[in-house]
C-alpha positions as CSV (number, residue, x, y, z in Angstrom):
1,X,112.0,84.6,131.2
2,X,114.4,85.7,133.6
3,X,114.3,89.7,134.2
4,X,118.1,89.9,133.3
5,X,117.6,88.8,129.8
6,X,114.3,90.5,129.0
7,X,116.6,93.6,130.2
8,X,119.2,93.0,127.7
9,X,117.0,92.0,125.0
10,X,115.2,95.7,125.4
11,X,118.5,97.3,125.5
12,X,119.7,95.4,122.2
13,X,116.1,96.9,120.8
14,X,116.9,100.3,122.0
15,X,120.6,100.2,120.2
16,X,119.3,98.5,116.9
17,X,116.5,101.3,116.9
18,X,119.2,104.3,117.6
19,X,121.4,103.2,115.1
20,X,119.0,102.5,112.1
21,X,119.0,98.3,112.0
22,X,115.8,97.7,113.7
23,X,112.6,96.0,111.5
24,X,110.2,98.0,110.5
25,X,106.9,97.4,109.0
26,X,108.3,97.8,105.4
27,X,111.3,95.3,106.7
28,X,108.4,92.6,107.9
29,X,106.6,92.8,104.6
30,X,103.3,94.6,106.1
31,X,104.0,98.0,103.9
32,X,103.3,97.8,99.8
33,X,106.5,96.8,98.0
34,X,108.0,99.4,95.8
35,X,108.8,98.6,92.1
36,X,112.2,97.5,92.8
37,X,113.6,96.2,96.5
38,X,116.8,95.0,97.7
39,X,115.4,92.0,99.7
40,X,118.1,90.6,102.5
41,X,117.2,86.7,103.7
42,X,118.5,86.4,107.0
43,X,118.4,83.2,109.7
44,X,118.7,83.7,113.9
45,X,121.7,81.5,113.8
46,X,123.7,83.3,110.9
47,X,126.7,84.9,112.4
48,X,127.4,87.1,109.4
49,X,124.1,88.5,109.5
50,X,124.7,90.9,112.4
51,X,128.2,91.8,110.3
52,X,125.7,92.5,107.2
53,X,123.4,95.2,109.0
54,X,126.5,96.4,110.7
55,X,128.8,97.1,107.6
56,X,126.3,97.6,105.1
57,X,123.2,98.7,106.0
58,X,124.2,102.7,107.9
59,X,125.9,103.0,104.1
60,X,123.8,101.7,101.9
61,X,120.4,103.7,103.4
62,X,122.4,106.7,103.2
63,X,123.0,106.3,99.6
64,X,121.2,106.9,96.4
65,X,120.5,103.2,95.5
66,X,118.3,103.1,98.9
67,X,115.8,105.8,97.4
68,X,115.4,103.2,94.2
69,X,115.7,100.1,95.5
70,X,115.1,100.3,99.7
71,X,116.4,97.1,101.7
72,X,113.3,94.7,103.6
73,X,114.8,92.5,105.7
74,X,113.2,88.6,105.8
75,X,114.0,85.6,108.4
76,X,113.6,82.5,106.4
77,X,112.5,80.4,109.4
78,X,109.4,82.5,109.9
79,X,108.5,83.8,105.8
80,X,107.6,81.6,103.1
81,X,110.2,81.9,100.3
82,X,108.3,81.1,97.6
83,X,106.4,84.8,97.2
84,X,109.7,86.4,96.4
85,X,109.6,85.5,92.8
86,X,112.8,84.4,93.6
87,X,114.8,81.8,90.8
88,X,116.0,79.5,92.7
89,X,116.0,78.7,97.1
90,X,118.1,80.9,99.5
91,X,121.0,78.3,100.2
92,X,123.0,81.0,101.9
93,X,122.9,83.8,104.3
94,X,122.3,86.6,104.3
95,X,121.4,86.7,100.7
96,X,120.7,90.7,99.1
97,X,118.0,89.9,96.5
98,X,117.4,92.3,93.6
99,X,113.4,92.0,92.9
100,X,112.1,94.5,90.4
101,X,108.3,94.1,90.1
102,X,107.8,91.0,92.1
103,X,110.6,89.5,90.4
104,X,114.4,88.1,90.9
105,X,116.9,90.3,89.1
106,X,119.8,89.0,90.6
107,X,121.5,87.5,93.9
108,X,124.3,88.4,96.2
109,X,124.6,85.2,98.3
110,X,126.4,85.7,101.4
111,X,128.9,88.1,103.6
112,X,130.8,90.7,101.4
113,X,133.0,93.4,102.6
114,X,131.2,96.9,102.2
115,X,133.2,98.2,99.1
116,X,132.7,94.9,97.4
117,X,128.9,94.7,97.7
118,X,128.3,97.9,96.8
119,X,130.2,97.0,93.6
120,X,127.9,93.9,92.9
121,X,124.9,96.0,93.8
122,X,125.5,98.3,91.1
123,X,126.1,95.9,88.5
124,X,122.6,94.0,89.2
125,X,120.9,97.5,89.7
126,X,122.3,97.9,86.2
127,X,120.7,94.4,84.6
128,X,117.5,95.6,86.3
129,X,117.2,98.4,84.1
């Protein structure tokens, strides 16, 4: 690879990490899952992704709903799907999927502005319970 790009690459890194959108362990599925996690399917090539962890993500960790239900992050080209429990396949993304003890609550399939998600977040949070 050319120096340039490894250069910009890092520097992407370093502002995804300062501003609290970089993966973690618990984001690549190495940590145990919690009872109930908001699990966001993502591709390389979405272009509403980057909007998603933009918009939403600053918010919803610094809400209440994080401490219950934390976000994991997942590319579908590198996980397999199937060990979601989910209901049916990820046809659109990114898709915010409610799993409460290894299992599919609910969906939120694709972009939503911030004030909007967080309203459809609280009403599967409620189902969950």
């Amino acid at each position: 690879m050319r120096p340039i790009f490894i250069a910009a690459l890092a520097a992407i890194a370093a502002w995804m990490a300062g501003h609290g959108l970089a993966r973690s362990a618990a984001d690549s599925g190495t940590g145990a899952a919690p009872a109930m996690e908001l699990v966001v399917f993502e591709h390389p090539d979405c272009a509403y992704c980057p909007a998603f962890r933009n918009s939403i993500v600053p918010r919803y960790r610094g809400s209440p709903q994080a401490a219950e239900a934390p976000l994991r992050f997942v590319d579908i080209t590198a996980s397999d799907t199937s060990r979601y429990g989910l209901l049916m396949p990820i046809t659109m993304v990114p898709t915010a999927v409610l799993i409460k003890d290894g299992r599919e609550v609910d969906r939120i399939a694709g972009y939503w502005a911030p004030d909007n998600f967080f309203k459809m977040v609280a009403y599967i949070r409620a189902k969950a319970e």
